[in-house]
mmCIF file of the C-alpha atoms, coordinates in Angstrom:
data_MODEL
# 
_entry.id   MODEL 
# 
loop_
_atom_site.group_PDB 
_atom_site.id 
_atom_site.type_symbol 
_atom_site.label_atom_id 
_atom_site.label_alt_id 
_atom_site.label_comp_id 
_atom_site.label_asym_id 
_atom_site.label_entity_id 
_atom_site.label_seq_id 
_atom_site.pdbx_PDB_ins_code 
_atom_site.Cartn_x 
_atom_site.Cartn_y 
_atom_site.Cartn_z 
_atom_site.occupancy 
_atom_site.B_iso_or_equiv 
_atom_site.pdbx_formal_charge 
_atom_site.auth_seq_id 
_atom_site.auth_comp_id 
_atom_site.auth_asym_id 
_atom_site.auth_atom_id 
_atom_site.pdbx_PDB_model_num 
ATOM 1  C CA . UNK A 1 1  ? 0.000  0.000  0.000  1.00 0.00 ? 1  UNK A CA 1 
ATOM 2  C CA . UNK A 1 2  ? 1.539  3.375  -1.150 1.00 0.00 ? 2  UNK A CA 1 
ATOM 3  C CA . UNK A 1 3  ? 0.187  6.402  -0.046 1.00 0.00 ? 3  UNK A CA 1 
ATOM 4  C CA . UNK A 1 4  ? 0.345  9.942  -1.550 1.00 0.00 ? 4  UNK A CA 1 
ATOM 5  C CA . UNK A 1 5  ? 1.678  12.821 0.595  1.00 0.00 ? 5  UNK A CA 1 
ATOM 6  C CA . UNK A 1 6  ? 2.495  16.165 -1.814 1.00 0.00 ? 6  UNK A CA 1 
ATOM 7  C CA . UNK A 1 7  ? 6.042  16.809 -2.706 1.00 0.00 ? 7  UNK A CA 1 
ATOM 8  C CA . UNK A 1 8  ? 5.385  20.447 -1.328 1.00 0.00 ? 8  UNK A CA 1 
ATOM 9  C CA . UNK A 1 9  ? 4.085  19.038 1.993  1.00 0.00 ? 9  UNK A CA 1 
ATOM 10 C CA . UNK A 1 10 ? 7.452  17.086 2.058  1.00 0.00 ? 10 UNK A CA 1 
ATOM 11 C CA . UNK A 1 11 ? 9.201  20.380 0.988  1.00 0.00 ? 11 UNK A CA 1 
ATOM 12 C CA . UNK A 1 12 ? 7.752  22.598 3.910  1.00 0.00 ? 12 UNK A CA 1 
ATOM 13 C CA . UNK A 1 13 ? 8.281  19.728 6.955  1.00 0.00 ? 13 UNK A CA 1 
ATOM 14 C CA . UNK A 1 14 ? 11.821 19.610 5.834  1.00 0.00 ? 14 UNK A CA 1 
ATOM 15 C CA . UNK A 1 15 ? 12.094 22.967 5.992  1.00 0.00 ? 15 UNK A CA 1 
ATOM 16 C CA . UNK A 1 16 ? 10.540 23.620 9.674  1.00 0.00 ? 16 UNK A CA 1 
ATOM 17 C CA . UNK A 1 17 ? 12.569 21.036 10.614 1.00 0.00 ? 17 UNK A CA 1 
ATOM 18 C CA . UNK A 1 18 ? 15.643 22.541 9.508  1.00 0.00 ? 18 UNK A CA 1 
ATOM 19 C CA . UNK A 1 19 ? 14.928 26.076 10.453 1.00 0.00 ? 19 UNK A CA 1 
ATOM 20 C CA . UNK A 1 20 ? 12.930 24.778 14.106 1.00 0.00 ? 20 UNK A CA 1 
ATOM 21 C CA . UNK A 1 21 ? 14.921 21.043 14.184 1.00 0.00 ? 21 UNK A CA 1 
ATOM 22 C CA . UNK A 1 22 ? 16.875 21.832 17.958 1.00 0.00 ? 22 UNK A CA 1 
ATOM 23 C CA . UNK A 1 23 ? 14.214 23.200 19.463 1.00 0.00 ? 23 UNK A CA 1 
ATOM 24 C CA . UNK A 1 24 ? 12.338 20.066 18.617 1.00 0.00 ? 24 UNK A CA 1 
ATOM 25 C CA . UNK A 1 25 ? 15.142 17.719 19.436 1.00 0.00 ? 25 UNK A CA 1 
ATOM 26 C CA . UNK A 1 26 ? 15.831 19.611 22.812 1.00 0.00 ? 26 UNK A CA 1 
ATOM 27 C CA . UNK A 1 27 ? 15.102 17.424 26.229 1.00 0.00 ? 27 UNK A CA 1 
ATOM 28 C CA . UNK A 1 28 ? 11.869 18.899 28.105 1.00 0.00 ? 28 UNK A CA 1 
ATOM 29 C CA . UNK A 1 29 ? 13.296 16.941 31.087 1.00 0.00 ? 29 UNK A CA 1 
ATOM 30 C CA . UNK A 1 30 ? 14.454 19.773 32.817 1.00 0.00 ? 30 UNK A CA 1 
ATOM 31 C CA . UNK A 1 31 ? 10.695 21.083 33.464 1.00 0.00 ? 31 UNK A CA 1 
ATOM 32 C CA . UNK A 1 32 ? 9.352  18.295 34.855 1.00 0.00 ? 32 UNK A CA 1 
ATOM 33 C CA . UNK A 1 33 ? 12.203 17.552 37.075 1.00 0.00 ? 33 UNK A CA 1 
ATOM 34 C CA . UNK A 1 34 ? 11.964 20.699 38.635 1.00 0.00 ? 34 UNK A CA 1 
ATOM 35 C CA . UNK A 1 35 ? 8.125  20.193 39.377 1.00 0.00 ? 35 UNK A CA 1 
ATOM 36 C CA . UNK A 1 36 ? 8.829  16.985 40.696 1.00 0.00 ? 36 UNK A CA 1 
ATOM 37 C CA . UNK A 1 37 ? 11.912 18.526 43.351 1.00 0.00 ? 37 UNK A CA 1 
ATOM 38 C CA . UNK A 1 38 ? 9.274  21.505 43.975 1.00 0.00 ? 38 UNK A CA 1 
ATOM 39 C CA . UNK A 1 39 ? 6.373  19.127 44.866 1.00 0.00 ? 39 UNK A CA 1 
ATOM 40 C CA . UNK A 1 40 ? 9.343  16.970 47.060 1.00 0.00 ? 40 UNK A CA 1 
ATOM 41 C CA . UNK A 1 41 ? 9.734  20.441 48.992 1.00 0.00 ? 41 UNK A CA 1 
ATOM 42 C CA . UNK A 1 42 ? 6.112  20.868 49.507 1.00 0.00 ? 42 UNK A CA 1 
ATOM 43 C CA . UNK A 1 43 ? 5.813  17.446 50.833 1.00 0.00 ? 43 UNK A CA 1 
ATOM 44 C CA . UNK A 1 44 ? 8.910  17.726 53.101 1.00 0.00 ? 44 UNK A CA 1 
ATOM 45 C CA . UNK A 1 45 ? 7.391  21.020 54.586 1.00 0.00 ? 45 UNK A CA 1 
ATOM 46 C CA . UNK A 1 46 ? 3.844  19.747 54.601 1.00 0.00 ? 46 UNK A CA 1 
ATOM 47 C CA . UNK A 1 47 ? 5.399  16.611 57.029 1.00 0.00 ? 47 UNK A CA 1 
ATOM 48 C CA . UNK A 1 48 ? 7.630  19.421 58.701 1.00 0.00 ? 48 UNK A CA 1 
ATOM 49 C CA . UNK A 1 49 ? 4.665  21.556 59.555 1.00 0.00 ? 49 UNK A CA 1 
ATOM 50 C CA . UNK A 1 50 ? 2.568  18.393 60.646 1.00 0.00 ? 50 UNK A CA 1 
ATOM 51 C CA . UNK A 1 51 ? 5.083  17.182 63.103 1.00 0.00 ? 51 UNK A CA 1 
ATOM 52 C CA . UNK A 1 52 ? 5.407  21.216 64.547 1.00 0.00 ? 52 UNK A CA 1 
ATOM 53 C CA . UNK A 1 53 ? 1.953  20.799 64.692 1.00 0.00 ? 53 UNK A CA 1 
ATOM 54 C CA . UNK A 1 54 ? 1.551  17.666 66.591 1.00 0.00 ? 54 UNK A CA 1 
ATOM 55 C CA . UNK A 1 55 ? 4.443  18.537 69.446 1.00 0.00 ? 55 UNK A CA 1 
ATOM 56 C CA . UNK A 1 56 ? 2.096  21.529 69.920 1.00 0.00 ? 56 UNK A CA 1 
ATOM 57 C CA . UNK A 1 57 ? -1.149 19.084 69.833 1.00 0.00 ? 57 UNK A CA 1 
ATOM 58 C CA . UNK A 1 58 ? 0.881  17.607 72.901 1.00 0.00 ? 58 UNK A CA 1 
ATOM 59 C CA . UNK A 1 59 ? 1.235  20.517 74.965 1.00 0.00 ? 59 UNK A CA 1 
ATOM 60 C CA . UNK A 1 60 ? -1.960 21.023 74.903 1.00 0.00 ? 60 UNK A CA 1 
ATOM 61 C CA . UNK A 1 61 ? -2.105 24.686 72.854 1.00 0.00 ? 61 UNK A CA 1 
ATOM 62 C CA . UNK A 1 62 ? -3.135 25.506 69.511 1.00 0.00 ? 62 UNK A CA 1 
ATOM 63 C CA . UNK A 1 63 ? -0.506 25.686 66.527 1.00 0.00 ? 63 UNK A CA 1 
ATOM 64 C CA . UNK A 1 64 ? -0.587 29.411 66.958 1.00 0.00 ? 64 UNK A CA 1 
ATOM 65 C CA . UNK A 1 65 ? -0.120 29.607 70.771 1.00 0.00 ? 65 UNK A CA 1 
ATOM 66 C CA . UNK A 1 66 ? 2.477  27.162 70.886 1.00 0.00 ? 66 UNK A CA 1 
ATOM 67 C CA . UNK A 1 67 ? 4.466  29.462 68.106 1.00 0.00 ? 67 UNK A CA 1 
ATOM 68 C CA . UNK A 1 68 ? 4.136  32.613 69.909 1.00 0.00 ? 68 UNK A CA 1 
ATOM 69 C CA . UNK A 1 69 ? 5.324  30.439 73.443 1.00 0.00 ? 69 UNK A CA 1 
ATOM 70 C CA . UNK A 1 70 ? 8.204  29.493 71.814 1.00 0.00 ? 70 UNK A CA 1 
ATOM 71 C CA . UNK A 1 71 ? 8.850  33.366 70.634 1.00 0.00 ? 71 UNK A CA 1 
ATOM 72 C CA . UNK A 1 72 ? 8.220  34.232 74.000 1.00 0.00 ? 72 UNK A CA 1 
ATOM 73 C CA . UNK A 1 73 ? 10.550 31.550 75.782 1.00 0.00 ? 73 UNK A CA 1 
ATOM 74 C CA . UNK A 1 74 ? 13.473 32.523 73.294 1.00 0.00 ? 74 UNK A CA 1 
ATOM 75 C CA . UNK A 1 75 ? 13.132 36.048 73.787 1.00 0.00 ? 75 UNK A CA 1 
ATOM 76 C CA . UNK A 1 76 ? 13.331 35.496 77.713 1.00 0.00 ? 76 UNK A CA 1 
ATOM 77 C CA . UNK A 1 77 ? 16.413 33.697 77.888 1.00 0.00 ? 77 UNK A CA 1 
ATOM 78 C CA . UNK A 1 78 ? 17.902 35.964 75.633 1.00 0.00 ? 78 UNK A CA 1 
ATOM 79 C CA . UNK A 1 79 ? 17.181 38.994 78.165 1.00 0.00 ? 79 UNK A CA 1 
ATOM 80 C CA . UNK A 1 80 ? 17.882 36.840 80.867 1.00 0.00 ? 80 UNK A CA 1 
ATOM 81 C CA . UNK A 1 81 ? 21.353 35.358 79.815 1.00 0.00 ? 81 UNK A CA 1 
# 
């Protein structure tokens, strides 16, 4: 089976591909590696802030309470040392 493609059709891909042929040929790797290190990083903080959140959950405070505490508590032992 033969099928029929125009010789001007021919003519214009092989010219794109000359005049656009790297860009084509270039590795989109480098995109979707970074979105998978940036969604790494959110995970990673997303555990981070989970485990802040349940050593607060133990002392009893809210997330925000136990923040400012620990503001608090650094900011007194710097005066007091």
């Amino acid at each position: 089976m033969r099928s029929s493609i125009a010789a001007d059709s021919v003519l214009r891909w092989q010219k794109d591909l000359f005049e656009n042929g790297a860009a084509a040929l270039q590795s989109n790797h480098r995109p979707e590696r970074q979105l998978q290190e940036k969604q790494k990083r959110i995970e990673f903080l997303q555990k981070k802030v989970q485990t802040k959140d349940a050593g607060c959950g133990r002392s009893g405070r809210q997330p925000g309470q136990c923040l400012a505490s620990a503001r608090t508590s650094r900011t007194a032992i710097a005066v007091e040392g």
